[in-house]
DODOFI-276307 format. One record per residue (C-alpha): residue number from 1; x, y, z. Coordinates in pm, 1 decimal. Layout:
DODOFI-276307
ATOM   drenlum       east      north         up
ATOM       NUM          X          Y          Z
...
//
This chain:
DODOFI-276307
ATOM   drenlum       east      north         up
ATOM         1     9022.7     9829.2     9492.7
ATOM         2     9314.0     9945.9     9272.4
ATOM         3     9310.0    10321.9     9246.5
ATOM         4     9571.9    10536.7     9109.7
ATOM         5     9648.0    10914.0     9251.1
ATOM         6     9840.1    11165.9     9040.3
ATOM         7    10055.6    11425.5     9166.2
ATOM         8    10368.4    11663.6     9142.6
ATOM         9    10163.5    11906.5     8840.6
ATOM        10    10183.1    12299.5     8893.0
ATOM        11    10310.8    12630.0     8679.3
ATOM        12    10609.5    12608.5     8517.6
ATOM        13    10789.7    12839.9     8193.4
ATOM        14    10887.3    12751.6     7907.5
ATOM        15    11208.1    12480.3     7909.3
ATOM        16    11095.2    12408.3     8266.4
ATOM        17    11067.2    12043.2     8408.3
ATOM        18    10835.8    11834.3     8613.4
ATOM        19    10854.8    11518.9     8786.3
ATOM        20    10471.6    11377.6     8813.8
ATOM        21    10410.4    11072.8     9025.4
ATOM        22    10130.5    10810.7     8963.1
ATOM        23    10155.5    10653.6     9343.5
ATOM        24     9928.9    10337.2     9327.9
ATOM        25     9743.3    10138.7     9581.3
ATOM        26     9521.3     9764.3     9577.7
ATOM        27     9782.9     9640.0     9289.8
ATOM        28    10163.9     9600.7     9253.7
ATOM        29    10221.1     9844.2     8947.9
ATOM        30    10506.4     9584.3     8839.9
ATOM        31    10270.2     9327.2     8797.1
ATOM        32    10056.8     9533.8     8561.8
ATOM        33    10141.4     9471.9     8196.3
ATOM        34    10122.5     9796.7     8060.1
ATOM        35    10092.2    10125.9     8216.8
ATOM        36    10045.0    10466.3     8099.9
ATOM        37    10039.2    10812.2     8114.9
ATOM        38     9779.3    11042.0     7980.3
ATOM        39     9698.6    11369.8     7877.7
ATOM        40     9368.1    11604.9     7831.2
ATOM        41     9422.4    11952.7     7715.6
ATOM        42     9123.0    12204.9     7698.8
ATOM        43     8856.9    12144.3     7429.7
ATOM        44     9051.7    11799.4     7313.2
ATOM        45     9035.7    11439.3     7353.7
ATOM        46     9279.2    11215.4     7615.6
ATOM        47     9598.5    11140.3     7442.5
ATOM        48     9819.1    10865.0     7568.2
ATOM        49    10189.7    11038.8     7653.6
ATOM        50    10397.1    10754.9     7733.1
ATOM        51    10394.0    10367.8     7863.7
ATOM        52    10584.8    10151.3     8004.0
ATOM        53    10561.1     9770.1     7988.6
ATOM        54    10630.7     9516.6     8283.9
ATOM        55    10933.3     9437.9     8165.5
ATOM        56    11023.8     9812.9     8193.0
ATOM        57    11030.5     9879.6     7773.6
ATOM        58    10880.8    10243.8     7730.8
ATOM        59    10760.4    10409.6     7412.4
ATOM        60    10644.9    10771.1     7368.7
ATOM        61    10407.8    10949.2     7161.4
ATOM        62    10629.0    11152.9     6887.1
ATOM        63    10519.6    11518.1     7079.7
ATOM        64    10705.8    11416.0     7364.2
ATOM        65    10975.9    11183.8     7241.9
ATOM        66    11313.7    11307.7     7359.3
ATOM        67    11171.7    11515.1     7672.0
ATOM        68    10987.7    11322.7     7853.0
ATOM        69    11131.0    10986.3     8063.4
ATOM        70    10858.9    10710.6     8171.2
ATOM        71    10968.7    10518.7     8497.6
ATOM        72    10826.8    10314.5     8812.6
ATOM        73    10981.4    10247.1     9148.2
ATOM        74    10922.4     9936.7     9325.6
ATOM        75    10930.6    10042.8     9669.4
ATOM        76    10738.5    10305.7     9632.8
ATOM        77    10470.4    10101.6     9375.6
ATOM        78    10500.6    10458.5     9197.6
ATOM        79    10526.1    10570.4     8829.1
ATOM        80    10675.1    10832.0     8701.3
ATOM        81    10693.9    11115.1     8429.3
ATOM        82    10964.4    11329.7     8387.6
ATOM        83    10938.3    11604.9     8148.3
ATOM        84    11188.3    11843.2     8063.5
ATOM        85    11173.8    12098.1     7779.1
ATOM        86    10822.7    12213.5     7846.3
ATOM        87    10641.9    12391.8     7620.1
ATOM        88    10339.9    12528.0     7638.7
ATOM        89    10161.0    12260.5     7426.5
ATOM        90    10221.1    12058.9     7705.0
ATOM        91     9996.4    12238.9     7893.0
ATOM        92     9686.3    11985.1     8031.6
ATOM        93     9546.8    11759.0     8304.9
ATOM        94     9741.6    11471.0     8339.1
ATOM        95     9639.9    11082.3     8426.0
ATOM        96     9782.3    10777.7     8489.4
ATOM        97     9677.7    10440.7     8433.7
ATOM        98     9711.5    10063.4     8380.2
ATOM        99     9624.5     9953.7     8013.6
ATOM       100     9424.0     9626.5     8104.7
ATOM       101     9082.0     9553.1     8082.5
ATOM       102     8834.9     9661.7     8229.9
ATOM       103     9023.8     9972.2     8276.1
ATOM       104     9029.1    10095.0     8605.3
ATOM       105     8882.0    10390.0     8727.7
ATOM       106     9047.1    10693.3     8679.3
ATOM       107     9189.4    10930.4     8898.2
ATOM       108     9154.5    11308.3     8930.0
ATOM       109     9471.3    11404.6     8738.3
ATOM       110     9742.5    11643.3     8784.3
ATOM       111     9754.6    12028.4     8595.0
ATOM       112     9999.5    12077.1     8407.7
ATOM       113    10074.2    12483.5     8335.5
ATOM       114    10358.6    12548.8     8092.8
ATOM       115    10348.0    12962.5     8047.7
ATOM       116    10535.9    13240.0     8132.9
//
């Protein structure tokens, strides 16, 4: 069963950074074509943050573009997401996932708190 756990969120300020960690189990992220990362702010829809593509190419949604670094790490069949800059826009539950279908279930996310 491939399942995906999310981790590393909490309270940060303003121009703080985060690592989150998308540690994944029943499927070798690497051989996943496309992975993502996801985010779900109060009263709004999930947004797709950044991806990565098996041959490691990442792209970013404009918001984040220049903050935020997409990775994986094979021995530990983990992505990443660091963010730097925070803002408090940023400021939402966020998901990780493979972009394949069917889509697999997805995990309980990791808050994200960018205030002070």
């Amino acid at each position: 069963q491939v399942q995906f756990v999310e981790s590393g969120g909490g309270l940060v300020q303003p121009g703080g950074s985060l690592r989150l960690s998308c540690a994944a189990s029943g499927i070798n992220i690497f051989s996943i074509s496309n992975m993502g990362w996801y985010r779900q702010a109060p009263g709004k829809q999930r947004e797709l943050v950044a991806t990565i593509t098996r041959g490691g190419l990442a792209n970013y949604a404009d918001s984040v573009k220049g903050r935020f670094t997409i990775s994986r790490d094979s021995a530990e069949n983990t992505m990443y997401l660091q963010m730097d800059s925070l803002k408090p826009e940023d400021t939402a539950v966020y998901y990780c996932n493979a972009r394949i279908l069917p889509t697999p279930a997805w995990g309980q996310g990791t808050q994200v708190t960018v205030s002070g």
